[in-house]
Z-matrix of the N, CA and C atoms (Angstrom, degrees):
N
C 1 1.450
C 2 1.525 1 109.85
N 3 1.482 2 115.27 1 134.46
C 4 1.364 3 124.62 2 -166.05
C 5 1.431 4 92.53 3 -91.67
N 6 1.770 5 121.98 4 147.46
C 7 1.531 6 122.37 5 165.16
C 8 1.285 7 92.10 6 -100.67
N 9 1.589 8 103.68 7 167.83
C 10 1.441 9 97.87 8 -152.41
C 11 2.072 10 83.89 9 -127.70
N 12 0.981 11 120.54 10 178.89
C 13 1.580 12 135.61 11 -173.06
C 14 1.285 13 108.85 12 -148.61
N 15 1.571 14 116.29 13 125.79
C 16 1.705 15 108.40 14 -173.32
C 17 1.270 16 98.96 15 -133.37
N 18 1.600 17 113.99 16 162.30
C 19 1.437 18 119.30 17 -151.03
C 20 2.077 19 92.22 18 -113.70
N 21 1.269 20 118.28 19 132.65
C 22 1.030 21 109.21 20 -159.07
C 23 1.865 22 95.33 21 -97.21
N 24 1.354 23 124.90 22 -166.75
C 25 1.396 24 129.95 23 158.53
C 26 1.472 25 129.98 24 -41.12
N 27 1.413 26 86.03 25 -34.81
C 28 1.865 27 96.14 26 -173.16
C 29 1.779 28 102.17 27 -111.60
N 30 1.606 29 114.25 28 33.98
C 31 0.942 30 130.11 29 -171.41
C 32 1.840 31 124.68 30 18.67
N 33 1.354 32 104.34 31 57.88
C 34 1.296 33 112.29 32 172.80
C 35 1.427 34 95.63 33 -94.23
N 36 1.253 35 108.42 34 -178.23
C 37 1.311 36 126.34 35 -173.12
C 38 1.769 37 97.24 36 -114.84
N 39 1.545 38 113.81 37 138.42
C 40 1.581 39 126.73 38 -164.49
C 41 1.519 40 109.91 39 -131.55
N 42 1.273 41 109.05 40 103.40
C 43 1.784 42 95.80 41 165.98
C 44 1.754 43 89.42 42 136.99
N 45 1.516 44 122.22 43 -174.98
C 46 2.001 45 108.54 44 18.43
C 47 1.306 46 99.84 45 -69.88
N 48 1.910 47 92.54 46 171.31
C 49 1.093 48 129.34 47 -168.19
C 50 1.452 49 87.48 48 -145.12
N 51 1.555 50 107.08 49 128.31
C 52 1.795 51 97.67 50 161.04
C 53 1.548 52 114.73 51 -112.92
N 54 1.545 53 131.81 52 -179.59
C 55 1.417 54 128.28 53 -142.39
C 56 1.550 55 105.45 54 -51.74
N 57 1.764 56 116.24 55 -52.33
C 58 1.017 57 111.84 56 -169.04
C 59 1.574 58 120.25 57 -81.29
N 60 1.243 59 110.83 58 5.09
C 61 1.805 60 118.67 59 157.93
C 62 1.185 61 119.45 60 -64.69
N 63 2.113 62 104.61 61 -39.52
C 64 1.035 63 95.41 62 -154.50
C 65 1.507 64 103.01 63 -93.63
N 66 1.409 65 125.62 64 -25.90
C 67 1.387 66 110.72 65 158.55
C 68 1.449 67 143.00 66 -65.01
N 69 0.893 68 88.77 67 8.31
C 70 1.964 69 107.72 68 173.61
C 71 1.901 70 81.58 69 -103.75
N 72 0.552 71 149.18 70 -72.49
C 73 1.555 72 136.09 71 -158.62
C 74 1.375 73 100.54 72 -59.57
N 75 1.316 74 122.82 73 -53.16
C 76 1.986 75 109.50 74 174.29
C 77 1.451 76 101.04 75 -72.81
N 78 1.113 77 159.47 76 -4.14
C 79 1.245 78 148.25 77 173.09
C 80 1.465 79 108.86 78 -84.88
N 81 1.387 80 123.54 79 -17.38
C 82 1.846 81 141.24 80 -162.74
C 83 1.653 82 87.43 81 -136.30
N 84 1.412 83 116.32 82 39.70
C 85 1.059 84 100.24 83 151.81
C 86 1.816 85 146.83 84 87.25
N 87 1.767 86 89.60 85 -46.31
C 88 1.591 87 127.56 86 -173.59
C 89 1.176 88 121.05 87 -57.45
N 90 1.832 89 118.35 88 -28.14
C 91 1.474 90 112.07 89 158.38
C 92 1.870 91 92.53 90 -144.70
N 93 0.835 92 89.25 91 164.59
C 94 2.124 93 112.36 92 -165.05
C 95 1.579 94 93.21 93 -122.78
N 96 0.998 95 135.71 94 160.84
C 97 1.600 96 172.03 95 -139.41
C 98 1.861 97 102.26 96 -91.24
N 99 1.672 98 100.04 97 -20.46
C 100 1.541 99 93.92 98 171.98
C 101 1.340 100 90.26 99 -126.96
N 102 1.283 101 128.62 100 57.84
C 103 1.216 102 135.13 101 155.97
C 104 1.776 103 107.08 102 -74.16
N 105 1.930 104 122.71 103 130.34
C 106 1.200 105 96.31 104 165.18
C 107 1.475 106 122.03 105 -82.70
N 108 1.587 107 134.63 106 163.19
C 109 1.133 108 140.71 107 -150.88
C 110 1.266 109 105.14 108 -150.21
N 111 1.606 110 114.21 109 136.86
C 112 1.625 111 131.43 110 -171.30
C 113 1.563 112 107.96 111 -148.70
N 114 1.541 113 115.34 112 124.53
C 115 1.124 114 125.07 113 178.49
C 116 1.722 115 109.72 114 -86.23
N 117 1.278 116 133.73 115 149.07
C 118 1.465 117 144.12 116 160.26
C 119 1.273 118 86.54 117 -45.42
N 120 1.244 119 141.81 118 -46.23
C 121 1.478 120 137.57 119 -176.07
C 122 1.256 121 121.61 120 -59.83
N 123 1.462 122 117.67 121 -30.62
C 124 1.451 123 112.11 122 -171.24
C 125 1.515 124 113.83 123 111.37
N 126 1.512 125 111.68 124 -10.88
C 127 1.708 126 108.89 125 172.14
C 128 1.298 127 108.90 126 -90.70
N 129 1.486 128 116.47 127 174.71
C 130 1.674 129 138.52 128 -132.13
C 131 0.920 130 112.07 129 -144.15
N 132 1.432 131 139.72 130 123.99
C 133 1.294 132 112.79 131 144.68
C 134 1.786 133 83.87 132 169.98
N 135 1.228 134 104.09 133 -161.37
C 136 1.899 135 128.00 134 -171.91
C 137 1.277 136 99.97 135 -95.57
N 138 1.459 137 116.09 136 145.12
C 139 1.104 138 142.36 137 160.53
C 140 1.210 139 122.78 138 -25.90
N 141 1.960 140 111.00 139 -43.56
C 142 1.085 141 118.36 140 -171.93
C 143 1.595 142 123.93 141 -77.88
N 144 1.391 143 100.36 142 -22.92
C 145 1.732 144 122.19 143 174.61
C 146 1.903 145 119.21 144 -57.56
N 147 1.548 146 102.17 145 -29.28
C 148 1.275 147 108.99 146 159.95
C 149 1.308 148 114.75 147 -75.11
N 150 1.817 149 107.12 148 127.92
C 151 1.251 150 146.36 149 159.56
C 152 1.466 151 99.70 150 -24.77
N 153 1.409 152 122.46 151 130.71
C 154 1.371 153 125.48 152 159.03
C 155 1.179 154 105.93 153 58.81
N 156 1.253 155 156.54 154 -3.01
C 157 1.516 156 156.68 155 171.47
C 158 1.717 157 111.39 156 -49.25
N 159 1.322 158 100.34 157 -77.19
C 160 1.513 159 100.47 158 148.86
C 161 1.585 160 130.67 159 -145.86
N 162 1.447 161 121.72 160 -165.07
C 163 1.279 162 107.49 161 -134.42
C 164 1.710 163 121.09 162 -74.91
N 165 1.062 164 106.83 163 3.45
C 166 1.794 165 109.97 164 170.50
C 167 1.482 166 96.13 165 -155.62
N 168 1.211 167 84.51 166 114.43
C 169 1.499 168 108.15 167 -175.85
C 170 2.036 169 107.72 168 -93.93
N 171 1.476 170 98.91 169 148.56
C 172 1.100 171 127.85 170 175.34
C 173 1.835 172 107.58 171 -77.94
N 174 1.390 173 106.29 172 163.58
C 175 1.443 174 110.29 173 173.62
C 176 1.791 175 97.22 174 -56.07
N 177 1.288 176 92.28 175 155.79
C 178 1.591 177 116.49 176 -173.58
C 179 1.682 178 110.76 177 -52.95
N 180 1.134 179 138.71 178 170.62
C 181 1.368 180 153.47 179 -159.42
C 182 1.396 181 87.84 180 -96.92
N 183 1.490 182 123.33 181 124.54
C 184 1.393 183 151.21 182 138.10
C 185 1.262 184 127.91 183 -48.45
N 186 1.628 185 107.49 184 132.55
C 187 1.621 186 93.29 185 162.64
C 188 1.387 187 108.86 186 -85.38
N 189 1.187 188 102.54 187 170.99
C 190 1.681 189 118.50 188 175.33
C 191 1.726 190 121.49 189 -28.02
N 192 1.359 191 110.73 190 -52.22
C 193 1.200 192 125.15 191 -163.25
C 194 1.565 193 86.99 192 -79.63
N 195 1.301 194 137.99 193 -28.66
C 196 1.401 195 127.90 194 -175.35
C 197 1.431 196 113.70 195 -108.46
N 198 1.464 197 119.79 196 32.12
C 199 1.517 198 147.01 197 -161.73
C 200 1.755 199 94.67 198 -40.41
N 201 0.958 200 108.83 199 147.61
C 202 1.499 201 111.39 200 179.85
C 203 1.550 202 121.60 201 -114.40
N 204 1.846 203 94.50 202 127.63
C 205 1.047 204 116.86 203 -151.69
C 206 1.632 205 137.31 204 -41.00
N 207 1.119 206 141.59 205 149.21
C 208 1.221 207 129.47 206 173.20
C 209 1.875 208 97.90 207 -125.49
N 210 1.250 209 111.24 208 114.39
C 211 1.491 210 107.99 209 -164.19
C 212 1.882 211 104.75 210 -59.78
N 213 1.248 212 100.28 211 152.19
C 214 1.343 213 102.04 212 -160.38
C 215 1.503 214 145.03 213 60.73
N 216 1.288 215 104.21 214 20.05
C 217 1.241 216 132.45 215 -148.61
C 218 1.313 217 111.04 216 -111.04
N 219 1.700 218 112.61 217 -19.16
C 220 1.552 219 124.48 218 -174.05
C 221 1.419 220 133.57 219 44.63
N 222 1.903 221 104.60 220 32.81
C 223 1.335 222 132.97 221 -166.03
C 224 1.773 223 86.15 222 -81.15
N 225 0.987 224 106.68 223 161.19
C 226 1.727 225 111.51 224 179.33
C 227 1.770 226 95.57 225 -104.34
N 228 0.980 227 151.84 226 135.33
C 229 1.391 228 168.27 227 155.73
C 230 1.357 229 137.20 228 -117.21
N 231 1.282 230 121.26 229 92.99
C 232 1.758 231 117.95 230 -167.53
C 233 1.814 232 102.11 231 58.46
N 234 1.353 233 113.86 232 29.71
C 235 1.602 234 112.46 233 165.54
C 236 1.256 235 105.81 234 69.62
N 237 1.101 236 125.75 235 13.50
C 238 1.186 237 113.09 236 151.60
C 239 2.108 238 119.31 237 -102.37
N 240 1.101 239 127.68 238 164.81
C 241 1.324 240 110.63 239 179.18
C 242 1.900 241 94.12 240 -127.60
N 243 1.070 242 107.58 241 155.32
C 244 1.754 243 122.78 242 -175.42
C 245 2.370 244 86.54 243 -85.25
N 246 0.914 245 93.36 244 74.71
C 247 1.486 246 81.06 245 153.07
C 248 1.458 247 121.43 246 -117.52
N 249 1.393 248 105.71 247 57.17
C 250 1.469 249 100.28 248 171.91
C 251 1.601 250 130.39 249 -104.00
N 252 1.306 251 109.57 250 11.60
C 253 1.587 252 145.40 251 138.77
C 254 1.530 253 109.18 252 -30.39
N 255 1.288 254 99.03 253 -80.27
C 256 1.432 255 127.80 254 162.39
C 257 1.549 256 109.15 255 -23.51
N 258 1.059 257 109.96 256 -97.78
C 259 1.593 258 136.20 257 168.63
C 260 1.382 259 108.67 258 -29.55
N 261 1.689 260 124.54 259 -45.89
C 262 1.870 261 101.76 260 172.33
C 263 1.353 262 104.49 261 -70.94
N 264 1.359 263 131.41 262 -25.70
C 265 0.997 264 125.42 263 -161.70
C 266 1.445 265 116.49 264 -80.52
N 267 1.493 266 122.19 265 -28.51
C 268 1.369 267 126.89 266 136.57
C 269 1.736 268 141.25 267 -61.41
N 270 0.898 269 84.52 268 -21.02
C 271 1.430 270 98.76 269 172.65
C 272 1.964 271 120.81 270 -73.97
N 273 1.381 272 94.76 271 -62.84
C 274 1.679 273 116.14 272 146.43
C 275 1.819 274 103.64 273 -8.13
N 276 1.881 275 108.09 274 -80.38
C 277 1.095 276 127.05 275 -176.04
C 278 1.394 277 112.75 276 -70.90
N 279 0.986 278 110.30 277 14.42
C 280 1.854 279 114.06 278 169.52
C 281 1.471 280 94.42 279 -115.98
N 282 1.403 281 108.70 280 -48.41
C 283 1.921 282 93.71 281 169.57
C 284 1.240 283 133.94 282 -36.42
N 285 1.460 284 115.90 283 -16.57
C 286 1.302 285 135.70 284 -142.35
C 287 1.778 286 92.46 285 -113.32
N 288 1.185 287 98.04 286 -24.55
C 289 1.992 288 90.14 287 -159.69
C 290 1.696 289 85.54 288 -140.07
N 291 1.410 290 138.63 289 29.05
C 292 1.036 291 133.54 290 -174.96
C 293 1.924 292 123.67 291 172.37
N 294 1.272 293 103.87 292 45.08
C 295 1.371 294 96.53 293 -152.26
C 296 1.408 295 119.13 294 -43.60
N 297 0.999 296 131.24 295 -45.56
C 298 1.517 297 132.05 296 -162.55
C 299 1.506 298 108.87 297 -54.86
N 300 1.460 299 102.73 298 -45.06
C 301 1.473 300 144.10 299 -174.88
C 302 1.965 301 88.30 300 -51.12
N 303 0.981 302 111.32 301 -74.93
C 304 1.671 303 130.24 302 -167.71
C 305 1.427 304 102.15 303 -61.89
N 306 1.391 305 127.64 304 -41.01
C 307 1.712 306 115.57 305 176.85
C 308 1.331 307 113.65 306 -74.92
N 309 1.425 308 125.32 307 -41.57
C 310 1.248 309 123.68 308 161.80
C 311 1.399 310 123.94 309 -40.43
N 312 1.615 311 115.45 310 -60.23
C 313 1.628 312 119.04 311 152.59
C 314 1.512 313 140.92 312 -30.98
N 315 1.190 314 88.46 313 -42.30
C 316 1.724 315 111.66 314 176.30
C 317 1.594 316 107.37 315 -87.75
N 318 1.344 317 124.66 316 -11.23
C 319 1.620 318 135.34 317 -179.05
C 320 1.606 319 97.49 318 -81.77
N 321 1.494 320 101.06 319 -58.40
C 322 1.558 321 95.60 320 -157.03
C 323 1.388 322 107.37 321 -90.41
N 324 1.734 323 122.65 322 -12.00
C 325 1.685 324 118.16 323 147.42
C 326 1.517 325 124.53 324 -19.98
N 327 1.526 326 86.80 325 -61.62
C 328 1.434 327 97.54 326 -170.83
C 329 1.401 328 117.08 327 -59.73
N 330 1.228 329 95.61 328 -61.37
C 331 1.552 330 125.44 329 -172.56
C 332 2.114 331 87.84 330 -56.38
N 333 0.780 332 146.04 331 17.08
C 334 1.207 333 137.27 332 -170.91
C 335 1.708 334 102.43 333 -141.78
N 336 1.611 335 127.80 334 -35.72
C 337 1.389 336 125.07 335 172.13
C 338 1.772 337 101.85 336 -79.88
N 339 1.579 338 114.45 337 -41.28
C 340 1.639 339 100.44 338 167.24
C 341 1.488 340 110.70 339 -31.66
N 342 1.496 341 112.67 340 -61.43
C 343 1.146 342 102.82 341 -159.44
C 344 1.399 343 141.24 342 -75.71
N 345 1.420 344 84.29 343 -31.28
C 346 1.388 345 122.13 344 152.26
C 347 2.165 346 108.82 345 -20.26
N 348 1.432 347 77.90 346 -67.73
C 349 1.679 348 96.00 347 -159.69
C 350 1.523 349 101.09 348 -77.38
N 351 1.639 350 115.88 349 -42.26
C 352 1.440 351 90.47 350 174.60
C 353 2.144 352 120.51 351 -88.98
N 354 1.144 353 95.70 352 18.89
C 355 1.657 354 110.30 353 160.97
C 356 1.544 355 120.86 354 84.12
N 357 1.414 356 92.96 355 27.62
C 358 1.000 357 101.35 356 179.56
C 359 1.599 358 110.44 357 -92.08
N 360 1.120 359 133.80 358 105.41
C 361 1.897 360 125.27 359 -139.62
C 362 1.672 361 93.68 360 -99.65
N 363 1.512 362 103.00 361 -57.68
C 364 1.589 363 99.71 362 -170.26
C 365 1.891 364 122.87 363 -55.64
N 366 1.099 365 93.15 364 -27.81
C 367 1.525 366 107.63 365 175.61
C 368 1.832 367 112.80 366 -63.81
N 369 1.654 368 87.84 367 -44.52
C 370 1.301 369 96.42 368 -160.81
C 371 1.801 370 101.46 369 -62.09
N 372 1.496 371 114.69 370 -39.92
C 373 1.129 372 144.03 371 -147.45
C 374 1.874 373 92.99 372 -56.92
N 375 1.607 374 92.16 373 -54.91
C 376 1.534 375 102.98 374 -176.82
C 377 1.807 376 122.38 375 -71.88
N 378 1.491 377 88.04 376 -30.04
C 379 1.559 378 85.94 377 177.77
C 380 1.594 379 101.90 378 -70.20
N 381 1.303 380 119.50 379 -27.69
C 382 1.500 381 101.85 380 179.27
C 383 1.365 382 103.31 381 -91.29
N 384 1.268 383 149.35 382 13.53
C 385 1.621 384 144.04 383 140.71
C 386 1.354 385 110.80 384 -61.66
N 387 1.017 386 127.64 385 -37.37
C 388 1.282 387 131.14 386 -167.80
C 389 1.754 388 103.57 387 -79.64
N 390 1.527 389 104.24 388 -49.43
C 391 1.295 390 93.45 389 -162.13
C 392 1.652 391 100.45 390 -78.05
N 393 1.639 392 125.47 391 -23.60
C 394 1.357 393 107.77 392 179.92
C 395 1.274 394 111.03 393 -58.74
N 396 1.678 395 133.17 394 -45.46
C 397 1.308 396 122.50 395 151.09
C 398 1.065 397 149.56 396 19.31
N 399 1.822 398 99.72 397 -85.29
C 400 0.927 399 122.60 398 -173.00
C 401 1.492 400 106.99 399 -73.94
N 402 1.127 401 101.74 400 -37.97
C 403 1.868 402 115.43 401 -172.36
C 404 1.974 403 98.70 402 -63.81
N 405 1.244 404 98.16 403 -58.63
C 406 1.915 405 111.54 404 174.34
C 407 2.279 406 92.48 405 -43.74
N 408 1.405 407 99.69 406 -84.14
C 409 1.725 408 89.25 407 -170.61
C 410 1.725 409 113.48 408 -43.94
N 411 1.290 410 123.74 409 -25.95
C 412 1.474 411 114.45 410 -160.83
C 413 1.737 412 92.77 411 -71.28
N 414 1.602 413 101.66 412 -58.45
C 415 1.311 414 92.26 413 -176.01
C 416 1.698 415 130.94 414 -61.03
N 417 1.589 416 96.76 415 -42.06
C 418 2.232 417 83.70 416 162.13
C 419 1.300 418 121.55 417 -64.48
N 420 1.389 419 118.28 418 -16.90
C 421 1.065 420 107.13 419 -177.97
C 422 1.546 421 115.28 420 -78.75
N 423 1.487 422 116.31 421 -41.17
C 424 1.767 423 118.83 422 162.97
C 425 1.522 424 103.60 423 -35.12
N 426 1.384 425 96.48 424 -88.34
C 427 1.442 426 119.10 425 -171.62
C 428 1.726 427 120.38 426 -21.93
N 429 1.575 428 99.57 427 -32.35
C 430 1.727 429 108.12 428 179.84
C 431 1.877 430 108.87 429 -90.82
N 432 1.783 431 109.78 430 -42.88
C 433 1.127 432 97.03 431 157.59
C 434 1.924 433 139.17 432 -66.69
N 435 1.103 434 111.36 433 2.44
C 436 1.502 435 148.97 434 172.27
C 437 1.507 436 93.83 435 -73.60
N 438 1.365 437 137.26 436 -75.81
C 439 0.706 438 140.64 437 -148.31
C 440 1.872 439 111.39 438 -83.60
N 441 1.401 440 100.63 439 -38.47
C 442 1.364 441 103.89 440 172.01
C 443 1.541 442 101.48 441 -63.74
N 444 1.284 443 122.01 442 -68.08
C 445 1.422 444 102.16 443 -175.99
C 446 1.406 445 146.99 444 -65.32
N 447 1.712 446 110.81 445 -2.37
C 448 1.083 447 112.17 446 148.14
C 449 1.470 448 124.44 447 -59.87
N 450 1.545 449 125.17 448 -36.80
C 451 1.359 450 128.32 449 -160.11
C 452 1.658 451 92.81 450 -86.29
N 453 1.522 452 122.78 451 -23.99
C 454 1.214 453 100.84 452 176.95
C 455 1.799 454 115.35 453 -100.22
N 456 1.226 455 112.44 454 -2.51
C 457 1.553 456 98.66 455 141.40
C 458 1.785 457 116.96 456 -79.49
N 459 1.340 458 141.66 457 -25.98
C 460 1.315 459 123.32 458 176.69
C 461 1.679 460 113.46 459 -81.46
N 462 1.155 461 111.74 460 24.32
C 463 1.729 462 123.29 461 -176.57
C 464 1.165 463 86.87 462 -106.55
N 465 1.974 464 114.71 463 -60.01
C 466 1.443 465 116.52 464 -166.87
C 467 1.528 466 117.04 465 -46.23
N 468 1.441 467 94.59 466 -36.39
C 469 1.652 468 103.25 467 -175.77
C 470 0.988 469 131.83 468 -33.60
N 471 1.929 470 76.08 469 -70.72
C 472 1.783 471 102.17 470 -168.17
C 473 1.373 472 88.18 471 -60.43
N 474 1.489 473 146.92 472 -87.68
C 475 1.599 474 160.46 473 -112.92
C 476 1.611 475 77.25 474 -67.65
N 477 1.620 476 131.23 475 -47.49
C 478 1.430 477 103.68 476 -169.58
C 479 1.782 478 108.73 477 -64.06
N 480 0.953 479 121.24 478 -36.28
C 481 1.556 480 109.34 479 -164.07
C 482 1.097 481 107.65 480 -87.40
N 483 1.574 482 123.92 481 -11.65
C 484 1.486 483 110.00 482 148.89
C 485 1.212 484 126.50 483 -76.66
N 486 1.263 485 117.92 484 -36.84
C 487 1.699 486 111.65 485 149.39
C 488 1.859 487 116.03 486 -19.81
N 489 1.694 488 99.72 487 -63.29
C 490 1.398 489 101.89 488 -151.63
C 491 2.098 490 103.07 489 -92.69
N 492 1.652 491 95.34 490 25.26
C 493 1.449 492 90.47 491 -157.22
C 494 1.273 493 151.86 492 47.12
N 495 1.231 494 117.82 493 42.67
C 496 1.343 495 156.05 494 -177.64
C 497 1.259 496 109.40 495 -69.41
């Protein structure tokens, strides 16, 4: 049996505490479901992630290395990481040089930190493939139509001042 360590208001560290401490402390109140949480072991996570703690429980308590997530937070979790922060923020800049390109990006962002946050990882994983994508084509795709139309105003140029003998 793991003793457990809880992080108070003024974020000190409290305890140990072992199981039946610690449900007398969520039953009196003393830590709530976003309580932070530390095992003698070295695992992580909220109050609420422990089994049976209280009454609808979250996925199970993490170790450290699989720290549990705070969406947008760019915590790494089951190997995947929440960069979909990232991703509106590229996406945004594909709006800019690609619209269609950039709402699509900015669709599956979202649709990828939802999932992210309610833990659903593999889903999340793809919605953020898609939207880096989309965010990656919006912007080459600006950037190349950018480029064509500069060269066909410096065609226009030149052809006028050879027009005007220039």
């Amino acid at each position: 049996m793991a003793n457990y360590f809880y992080f108070d208001q003024n974020n000190q560290k409290c305890g140990p505490v072992n199981d039946q401490q610690l449900k007398a402390l969520a039953a009196q109140g003393v830590i709530n479901p976003n309580t932070p949480m530390e095992t003698d072991t070295g695992h992580q996570g909220l109050a609420g992630q422990i089994p049976d703690l209280f009454a609808a429980t979250p996925p199970p308590f993490v170790s450290q290395t699989q720290a549990a997530p705070h969406p947008g937070s760019g915590i790494v979790s089951a190997g995947i990481t929440d960069n979909s922060t990232t991703l509106i923020i590229c996406s945004v800049l594909a709006l800019c040089c690609c619209f269609p390109a950039g709402v699509a990006g900015i669709i599956f962002a979202i649709l990828s930190k939802n999932d992210f946050a309610a833990g659903n990882y593999e889903s999340a994983a793809k919605n953020s493939k898609i939207a880096f994508w989309c965010s990656i084509g919006g912007l080459v795709g600006g950037i190349i139509l950018l480029v064509i139309y500069l060269m066909f105003q410096f065609m226009l140029g030149f052809f006028i001042a050879l027009a005007e003998g220039l």
